[in-house]
N, C-alpha and C positions, 0 to 999 in steps of 0.2 A: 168300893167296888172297882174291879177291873174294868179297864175302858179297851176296846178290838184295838186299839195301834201298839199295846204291850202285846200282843200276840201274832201282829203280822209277822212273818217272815219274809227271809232276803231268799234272791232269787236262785242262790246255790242252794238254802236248805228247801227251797220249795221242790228242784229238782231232785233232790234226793228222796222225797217221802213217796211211799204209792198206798195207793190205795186197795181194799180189801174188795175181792169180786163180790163179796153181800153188798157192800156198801155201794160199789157200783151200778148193781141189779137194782137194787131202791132208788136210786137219784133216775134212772132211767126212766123205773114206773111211776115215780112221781111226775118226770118229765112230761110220759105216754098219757097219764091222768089228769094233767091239766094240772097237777098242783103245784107245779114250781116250772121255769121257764130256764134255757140254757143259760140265761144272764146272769138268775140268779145264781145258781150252779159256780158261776164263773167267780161272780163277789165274793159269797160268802166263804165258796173254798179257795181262793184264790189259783182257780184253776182256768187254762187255758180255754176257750172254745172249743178246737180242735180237737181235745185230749177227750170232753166232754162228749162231743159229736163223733169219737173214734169209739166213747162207751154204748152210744145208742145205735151205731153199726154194728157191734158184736153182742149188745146182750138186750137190744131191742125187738119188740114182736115183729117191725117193718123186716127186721134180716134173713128170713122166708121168704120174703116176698118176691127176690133176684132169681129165686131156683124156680126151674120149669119142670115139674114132672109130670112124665110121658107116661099111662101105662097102656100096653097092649093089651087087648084080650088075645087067648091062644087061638081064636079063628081068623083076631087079624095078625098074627104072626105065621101060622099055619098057610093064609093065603099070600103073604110078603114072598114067604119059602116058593110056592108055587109060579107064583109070577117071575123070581129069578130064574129058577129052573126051566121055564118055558121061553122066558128071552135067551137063557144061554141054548135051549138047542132049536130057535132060530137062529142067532146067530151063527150055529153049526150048520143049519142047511145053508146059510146066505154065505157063507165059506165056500160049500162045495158047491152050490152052483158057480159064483165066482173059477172055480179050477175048472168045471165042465164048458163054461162059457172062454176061458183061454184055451181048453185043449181044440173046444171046435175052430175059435179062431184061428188057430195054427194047422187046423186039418184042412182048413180051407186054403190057408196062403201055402203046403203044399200040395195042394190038389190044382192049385192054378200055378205054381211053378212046374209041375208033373207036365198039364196036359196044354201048357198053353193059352189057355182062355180065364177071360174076368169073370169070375165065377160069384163077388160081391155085388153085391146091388151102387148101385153109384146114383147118390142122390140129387145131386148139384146137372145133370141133364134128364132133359125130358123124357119121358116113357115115349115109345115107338106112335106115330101118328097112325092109327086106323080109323076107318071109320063105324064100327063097332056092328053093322048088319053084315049077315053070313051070304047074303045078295054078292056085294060088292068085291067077297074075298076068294070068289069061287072064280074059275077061271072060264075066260066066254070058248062058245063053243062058235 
């Protein structure tokens, strides 16, 4: 009877052999089924870890498991559409106020170069001191 060290191979013809994707699919679901463990995998074919653990990323049930699918229904794509379209035409009023708000600034700064006078509110001094009853403001007789 033949004894496994007449059959080992050396590490050039190991490199060169591959393996068949059936063959790979079953060491995977035996893997996936608890029937054989990656060690053995490794012994018995004299196959790397790695090589093994690169078969159970590509033809294992886990390699679904990285992908995320999204689906919409067409009311929430239908209200995505709506809510773009109503921020962009906010954002088109907040534009043109934005250009209504410089053209008045600029009406103002020359309506006070025209006529002379501070015609902005100046916040940094006090408002005029009165004493706010219509007694005191009237002129005595």
């Amino acid at each position: 009877m033949a004894n496994r060290e007449q059959f080992k191979l050396t590490t050039q013809e190991r490199q060169r052999r591959s393996f068949s994707e059936t063959f790979k699919r079953n060491k995977v679901q035996e893997i996936e089924s608890k029937q054989l463990r990656v060690s053995d995998i490794c012994r018995q074919y004299s196959v790397s870890a790695a090589s093994v653990y690169r078969w159970i990323n590509k033809y294992g049930l886990e390699q679904h498991k990285h992908e995320r699918l999204i689906i919409e229904t067409m009311s929430d794509t239908k209200q995505i559409k709506e809510l773009r379209e109503r921020m962009a035409e906010l954002e088109r009023m907040v534009g043109q106020k934005q250009i209504e708000i410089e053209f008045y600034k600029k009406m103002i700064d020359l309506a006070q170069e025209h006529y002379g006078i501070e015609i902005k509110k100046n916040f940094s001094t006090p408002p005029y001191a009165t004493s706010g009853s219509k007694e005191n403001n009237t002129p005595s007789v």
